[in-house]
C-alpha positions as CSV (number, residue, x, y, z in Angstrom):
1,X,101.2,63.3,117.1
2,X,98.1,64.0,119.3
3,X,100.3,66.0,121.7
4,X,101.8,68.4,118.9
5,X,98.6,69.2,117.2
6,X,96.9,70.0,120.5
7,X,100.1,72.5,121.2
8,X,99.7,74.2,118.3
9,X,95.8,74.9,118.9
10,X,96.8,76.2,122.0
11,X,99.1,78.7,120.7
12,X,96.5,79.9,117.9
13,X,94.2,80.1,119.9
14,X,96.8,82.7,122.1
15,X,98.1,84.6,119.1
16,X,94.2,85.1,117.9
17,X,93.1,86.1,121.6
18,X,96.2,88.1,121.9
19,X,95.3,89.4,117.8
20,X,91.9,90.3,118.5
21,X,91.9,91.8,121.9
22,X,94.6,94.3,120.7
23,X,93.1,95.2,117.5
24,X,89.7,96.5,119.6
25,X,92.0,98.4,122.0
26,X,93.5,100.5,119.3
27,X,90.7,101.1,117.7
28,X,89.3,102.5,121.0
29,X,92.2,103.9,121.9
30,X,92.1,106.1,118.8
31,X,88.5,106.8,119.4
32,X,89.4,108.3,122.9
33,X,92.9,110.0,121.8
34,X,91.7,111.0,118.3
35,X,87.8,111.6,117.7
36,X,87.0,112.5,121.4
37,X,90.3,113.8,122.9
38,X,89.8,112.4,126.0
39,X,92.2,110.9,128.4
40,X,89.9,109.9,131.4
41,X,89.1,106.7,132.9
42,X,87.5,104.9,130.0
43,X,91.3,105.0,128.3
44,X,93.4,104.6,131.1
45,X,91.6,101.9,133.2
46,X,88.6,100.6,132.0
47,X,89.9,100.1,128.3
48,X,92.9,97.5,129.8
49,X,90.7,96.3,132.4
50,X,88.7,95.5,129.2
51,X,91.2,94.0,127.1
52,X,92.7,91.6,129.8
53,X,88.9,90.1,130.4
54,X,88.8,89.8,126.4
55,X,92.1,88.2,125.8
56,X,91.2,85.8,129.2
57,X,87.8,84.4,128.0
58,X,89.2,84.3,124.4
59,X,91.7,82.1,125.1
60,X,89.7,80.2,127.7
61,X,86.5,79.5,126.3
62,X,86.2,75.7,125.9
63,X,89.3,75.0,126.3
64,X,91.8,73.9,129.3
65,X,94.0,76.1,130.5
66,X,95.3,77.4,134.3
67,X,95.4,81.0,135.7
68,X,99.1,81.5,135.2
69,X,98.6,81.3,131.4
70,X,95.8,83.6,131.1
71,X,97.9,86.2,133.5
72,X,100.5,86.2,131.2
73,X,98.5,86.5,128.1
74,X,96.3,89.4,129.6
75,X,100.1,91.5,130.1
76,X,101.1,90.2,126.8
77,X,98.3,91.7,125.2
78,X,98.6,94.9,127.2
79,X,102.4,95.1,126.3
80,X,102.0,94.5,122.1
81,X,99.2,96.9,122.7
82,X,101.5,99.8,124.0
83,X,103.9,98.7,121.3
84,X,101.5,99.6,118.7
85,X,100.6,102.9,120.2
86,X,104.3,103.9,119.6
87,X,104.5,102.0,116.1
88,X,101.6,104.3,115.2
89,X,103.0,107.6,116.9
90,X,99.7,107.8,118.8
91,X,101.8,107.8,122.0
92,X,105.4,108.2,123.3
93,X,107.3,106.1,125.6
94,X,107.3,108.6,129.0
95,X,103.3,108.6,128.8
96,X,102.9,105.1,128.6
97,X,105.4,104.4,131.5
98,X,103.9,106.8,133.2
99,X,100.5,105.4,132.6
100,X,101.8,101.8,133.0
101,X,101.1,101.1,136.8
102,X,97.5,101.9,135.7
103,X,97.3,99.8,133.0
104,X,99.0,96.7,134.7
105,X,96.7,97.0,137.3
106,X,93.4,97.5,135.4
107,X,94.9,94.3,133.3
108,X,95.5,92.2,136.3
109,X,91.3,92.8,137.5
110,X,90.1,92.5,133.8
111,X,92.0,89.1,133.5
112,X,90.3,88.1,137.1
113,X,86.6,89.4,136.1
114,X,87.4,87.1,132.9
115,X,88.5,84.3,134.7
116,X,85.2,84.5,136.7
117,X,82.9,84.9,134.1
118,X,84.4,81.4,132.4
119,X,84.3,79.3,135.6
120,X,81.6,81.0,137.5
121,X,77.5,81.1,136.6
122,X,77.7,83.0,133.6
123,X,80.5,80.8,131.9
124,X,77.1,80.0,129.3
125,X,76.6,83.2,128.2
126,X,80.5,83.9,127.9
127,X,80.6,85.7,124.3
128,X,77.7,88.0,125.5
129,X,79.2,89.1,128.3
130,X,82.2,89.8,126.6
131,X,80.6,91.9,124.0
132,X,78.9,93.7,126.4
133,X,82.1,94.7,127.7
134,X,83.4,95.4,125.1
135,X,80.7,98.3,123.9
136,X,81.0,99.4,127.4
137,X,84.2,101.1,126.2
138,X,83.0,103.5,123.5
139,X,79.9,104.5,125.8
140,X,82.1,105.5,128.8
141,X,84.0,107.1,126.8
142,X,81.0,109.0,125.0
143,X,79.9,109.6,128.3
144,X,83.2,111.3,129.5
145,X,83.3,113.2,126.3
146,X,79.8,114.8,126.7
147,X,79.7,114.7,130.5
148,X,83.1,117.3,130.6
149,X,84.1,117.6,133.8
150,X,85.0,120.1,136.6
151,X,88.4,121.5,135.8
152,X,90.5,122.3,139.3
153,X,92.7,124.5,139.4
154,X,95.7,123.2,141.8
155,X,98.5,124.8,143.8
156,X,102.2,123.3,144.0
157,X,104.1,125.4,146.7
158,X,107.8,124.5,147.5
159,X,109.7,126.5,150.2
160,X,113.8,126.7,150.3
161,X,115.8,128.8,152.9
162,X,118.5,131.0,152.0
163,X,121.2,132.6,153.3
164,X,121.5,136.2,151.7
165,X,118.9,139.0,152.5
166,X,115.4,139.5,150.3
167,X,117.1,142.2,148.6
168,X,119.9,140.0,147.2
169,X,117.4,137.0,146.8
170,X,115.4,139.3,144.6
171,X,117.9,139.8,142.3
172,X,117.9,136.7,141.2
173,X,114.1,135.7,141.3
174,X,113.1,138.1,138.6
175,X,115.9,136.5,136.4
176,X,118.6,134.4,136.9
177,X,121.2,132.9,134.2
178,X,121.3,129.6,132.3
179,X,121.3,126.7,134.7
180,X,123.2,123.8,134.2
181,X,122.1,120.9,132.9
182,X,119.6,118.7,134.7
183,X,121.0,115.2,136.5
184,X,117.1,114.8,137.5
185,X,115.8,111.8,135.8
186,X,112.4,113.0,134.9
187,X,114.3,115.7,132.8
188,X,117.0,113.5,131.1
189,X,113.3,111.4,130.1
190,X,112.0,114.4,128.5
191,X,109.9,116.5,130.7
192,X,110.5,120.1,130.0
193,X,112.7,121.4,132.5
194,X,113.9,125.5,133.3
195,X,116.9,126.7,131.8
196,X,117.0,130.6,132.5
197,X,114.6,133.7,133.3
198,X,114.7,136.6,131.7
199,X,112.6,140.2,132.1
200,X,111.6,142.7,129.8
201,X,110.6,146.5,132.1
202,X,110.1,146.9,135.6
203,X,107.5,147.0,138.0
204,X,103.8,145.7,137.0
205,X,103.2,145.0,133.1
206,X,106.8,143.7,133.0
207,X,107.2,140.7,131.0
208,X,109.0,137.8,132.3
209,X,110.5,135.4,129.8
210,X,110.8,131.7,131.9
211,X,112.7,129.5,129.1
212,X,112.4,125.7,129.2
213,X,113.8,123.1,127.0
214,X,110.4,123.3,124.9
215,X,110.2,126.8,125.2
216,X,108.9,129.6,126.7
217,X,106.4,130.8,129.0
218,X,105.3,134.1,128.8
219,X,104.6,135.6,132.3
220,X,103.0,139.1,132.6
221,X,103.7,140.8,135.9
222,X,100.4,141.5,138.1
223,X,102.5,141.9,141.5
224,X,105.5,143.4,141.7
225,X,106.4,144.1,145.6
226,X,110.2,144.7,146.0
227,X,111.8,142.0,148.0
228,X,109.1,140.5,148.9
229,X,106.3,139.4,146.6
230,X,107.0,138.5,142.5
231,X,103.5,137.7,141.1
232,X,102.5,136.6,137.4
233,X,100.4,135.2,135.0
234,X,100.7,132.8,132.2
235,X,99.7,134.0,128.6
236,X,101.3,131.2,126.8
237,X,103.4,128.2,127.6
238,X,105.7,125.8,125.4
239,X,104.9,121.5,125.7
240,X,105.4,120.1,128.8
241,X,107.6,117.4,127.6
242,X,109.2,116.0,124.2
243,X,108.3,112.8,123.6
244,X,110.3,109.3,123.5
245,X,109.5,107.8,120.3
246,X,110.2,106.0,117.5
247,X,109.5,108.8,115.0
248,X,111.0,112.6,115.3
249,X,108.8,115.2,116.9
250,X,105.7,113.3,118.0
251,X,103.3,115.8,119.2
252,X,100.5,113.6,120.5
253,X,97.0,115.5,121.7
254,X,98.0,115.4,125.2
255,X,100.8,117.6,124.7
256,X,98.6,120.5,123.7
257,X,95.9,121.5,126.3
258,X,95.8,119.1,129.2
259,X,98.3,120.6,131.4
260,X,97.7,124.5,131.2
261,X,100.3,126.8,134.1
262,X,97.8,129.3,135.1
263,X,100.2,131.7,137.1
264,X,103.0,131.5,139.5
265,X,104.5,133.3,142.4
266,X,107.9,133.8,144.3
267,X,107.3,134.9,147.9
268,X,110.0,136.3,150.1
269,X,110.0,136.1,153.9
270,X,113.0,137.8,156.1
271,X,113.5,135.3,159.4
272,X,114.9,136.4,162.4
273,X,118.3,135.0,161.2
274,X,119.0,137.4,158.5
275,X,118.2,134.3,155.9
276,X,115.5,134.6,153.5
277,X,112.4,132.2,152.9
278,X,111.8,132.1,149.1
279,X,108.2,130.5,148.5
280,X,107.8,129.1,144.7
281,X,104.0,128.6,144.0
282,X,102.6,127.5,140.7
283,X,98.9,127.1,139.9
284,X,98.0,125.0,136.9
285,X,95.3,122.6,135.8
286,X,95.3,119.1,134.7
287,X,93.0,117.6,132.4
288,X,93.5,114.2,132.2
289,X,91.8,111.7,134.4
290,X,91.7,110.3,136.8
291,X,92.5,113.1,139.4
292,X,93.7,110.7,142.2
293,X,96.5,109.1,140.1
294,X,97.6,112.0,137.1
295,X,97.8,114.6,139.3
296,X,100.5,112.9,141.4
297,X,102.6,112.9,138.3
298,X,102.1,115.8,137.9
299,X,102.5,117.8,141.3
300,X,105.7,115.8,141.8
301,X,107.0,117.3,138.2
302,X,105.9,120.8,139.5
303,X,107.8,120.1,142.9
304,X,110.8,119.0,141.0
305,X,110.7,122.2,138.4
306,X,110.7,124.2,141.6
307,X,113.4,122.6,143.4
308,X,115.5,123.4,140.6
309,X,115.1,127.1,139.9
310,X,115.0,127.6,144.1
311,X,118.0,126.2,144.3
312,X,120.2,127.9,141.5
313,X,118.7,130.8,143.0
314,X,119.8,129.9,146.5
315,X,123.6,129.4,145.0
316,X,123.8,132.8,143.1
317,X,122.4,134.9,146.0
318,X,124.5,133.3,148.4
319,X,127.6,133.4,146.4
320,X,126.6,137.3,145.6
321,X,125.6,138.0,149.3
């Protein structure tokens, strides 16, 4: 008898941890997606890191338990947390994979700083320390929010030989027909990827028509060398990606904003061979935070978007030349 009522304390006490430590994320994670607009470091890493040292000293505090059940609880919580970002189409599944090494991580320490503060010196002043933490949340996010930041503008260059001359090459860099359909598996998860190019006049001032799966980017013409240099900006540009989610088209804040194509250039270099060097450069900036981690994501999806249109490119001037 004693046995079965002490089991089903235990798992109270993990559904109410579990319960209350998700309930503060969304509401913070609404704060920074909704009020401020943010997506910096208070949402992707200290918010989880948060929530795995809540859900830890909640379950913990006077009361037995062992590491391995306080891991497990801390991802739980992190996991029916995500689940309730897509329940309330506050996020879609490609972000929050894409976010998820982030999150697991920040989990992992928050559940480890909790663990500490039950067994170590401050195991008496437990529910402070955990409310501190908890406010610490909102103000780093308030903090980002005012603070702004220093927007970089980055540079994704991919190279491709061919073998046609720059004549041919630039045929079919200033517009090229419908590709066919993507076997990358970034694109099959929704990223916005290129399907054809298409130009309205000649020359500078022309108007170049770069059509994605979510649309169109509107590129006007600044340099216009023949063969050799294709320069343009970007007036307007479709979502980067359509969202994975339980509802029809989610169109969460980060869609709109946070990843903004700046310009773009296609550079063409005659080798000695007779081949051509085509050079695809895209400048862009990305808003969310941090740098170190978002902007791998997203200079790989820049690398891959080239890699594409270089090499339909490379197979029609070839097959022309």
């Amino acid at each position: 008898m004693f046995e079965t009522v002490q089991h089903s304390v235990t798992t109270n006490r993990k559904i109410i941890a579990i319960a209350i430590s998700c309930t503060i994320g969304w509401i913070l994670a609404f704060l920074a997606t909704n009020v401020f607009q943010d997506y910096e470091v208070g949402l992707f890493i200290w918010l989880p890191l948060v929530m795995g040292c809540t859900s830890t000293i909640l379950v913990a505090y006077k009361n037995q338990t062992n590491k391995k059940l306080l891991r497990n609880i801390a991802y739980a919580t992190l996991g029916i947390f995500c689940l309730g970002m897509l329940i309330f189409a506050w996020e879609g599944v490609i972000c929050l994979i894409m976010a998820a090494p982030l999150g697991l991580l920040s989990t992992y320490i928050g559940y480890r700083i909790g663990y500490l503060v039950i067994k170590g010196k401050m195991k008496d002043n437990t529910i402070t320390v955990m409310i501190l933490f908890i406010c610490s949340v909102p103000a780093l996010m308030a903090f980002e929010n005012s603070n702004g930041g220093k927007e970089e503008l980055r540079c994704v260059t991919t190279t491709i030989e061919i073998n046609a001359s720059p004549a041919t090459v630039w045929k079919n860099v200033i517009e090229f027909p419908p590709l066919a359909e993507p076997s990358e598996f970034i694109f099959k998860s929704g990223i916005a990827y290129p399907i054809n190019a298409q130009i309205s006049g000649h020359g500078v001032g022309a108007i170049r028509h770069c059509n994605f799966s979510t649309g169109s980017f509107i590129e006007p013409i600044t340099v216009w060398d023949n063969a050799k240099l294709l320069k343009f900006d970007v007036d307007s540009q479709p979502e980067p990606l359509k969202e994975i989610s339980f509802y029809n088209n989610l169109h969460p804040n980060h869609l709109h904003g946070y990843w903004i194509s700046k310009g773009g250039q296609f550079k063409l270099t005659q080798l000695p061979n007779g081949h051509t060097l085509l050079e695809g450069s895209t400048w862009y900036i990305n808003k969310i935070k941090p740098d170190f981690y978002w902007t791998l994501w997203s200079d790989y999806i820049v690398h891959t978007i080239h890699t594409r249109v270089l090499e339909h490119i490379k197979m029609h001037a070839e097959q022309a030349s």
